[in-house]
C-alpha positions in Angstrom: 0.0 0.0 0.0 1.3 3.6 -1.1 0.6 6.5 1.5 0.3 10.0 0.5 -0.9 13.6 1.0 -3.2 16.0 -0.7 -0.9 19.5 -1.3 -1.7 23.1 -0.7 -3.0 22.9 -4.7 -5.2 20.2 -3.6 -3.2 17.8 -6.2 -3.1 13.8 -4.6 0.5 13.2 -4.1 2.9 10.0 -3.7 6.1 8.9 -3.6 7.7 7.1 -6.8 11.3 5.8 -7.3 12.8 5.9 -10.7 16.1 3.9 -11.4 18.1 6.5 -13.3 21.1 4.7 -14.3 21.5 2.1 -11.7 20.6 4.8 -8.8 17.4 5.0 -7.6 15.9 8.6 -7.2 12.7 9.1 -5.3 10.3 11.8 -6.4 7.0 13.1 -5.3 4.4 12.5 -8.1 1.3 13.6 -8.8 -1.3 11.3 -9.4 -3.3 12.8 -12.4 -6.3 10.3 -13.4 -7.0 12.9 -16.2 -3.3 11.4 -17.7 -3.9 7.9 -18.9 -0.4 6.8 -19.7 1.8 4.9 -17.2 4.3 7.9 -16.0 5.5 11.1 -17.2 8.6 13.2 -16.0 10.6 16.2 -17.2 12.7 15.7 -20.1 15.5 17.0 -18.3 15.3 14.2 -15.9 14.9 11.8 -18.8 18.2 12.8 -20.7 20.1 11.8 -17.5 17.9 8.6 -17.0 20.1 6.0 -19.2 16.4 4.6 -20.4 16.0 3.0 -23.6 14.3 5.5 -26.1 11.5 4.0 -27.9 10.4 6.9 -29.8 7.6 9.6 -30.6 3.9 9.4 -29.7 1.4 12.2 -29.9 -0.9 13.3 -27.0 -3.6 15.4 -26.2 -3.7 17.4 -23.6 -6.1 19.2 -21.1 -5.7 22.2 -22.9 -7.1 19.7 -26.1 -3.8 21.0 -28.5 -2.1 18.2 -29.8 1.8 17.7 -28.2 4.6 14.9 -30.0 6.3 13.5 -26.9 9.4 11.1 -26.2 8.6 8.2 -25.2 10.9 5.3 -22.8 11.1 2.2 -21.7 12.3 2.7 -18.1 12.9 1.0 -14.4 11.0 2.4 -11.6 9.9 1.1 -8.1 6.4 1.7 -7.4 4.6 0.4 -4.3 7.7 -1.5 -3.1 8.2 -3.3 -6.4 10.6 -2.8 -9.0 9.1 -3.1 -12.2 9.5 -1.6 -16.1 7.1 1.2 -17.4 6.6 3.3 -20.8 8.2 6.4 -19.5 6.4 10.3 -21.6 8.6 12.8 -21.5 7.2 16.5 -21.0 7.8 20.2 -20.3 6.3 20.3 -17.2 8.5 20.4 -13.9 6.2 17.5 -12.0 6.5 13.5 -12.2 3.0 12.2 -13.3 1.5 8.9 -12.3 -1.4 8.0 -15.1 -4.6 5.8 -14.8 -2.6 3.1 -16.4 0.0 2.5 -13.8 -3.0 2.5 -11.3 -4.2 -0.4 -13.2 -5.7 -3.1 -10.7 -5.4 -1.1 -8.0 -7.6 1.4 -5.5 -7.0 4.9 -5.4 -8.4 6.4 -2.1 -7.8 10.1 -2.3 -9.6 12.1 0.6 -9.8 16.1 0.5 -11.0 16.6 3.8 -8.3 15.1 5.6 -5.5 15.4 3.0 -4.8 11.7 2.3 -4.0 9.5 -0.5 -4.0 5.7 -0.6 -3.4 3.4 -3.2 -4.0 -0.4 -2.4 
């Protein structure tokens, strides 16, 4: 089971580990259930990640304009487990979990007292 908070911006917040080159760098992420890829991160934290680079896929975003993307294959621990994950690459400064690494699982997310849990 993941533990988290809900922020000052009201955004659901865990904790995720990504293997960047054999060292493991833990980063609060966002979960976003309006994103439903696995994970996306900065680019600039990709280009020091080592991942394999699969190539370009196009997205759509909340703003509804059309964005081309990098896309990797990467290592990440999640929930205690180590595990592979398509890896989107973006602009933004935040880590994003998606819908489809919550896959099988139950996101709990309470406002009033601030929590996140993911079982």
């Amino acid at each position: 089971m993941l533990q988290g908070i809900v922020n000052e911006n009201d955004e659901p917040i865990v904790s995720i580990s990504l293997i960047l080159k054999d060292t493991s760098f833990d980063s609060p992420a966002v979960v976003d259930t309006g994103f439903n890829g696995y994970l996306s991160v900065p680019q600039k934290l990709a280009d020091k990640s080592g991942w394999y680079f699969l190539g370009y896929e196009e997205y759509e975003i909340a703003t509804g304009e059309k964005v081309r993307q990098k896309v990797y294959l990467g290592k990440i621990i999640f929930d205690g487990k180590e595990m592979q994950s398509y890896i989107l690459t973006s602009k933004s400064r935040d880590v994003l979990i998606g819908t489809k690494l919550l896959k099988d699982r139950v996101l709990t997310v309470d406002f009033k007292l601030r929590k996140v849990r993911i079982t």
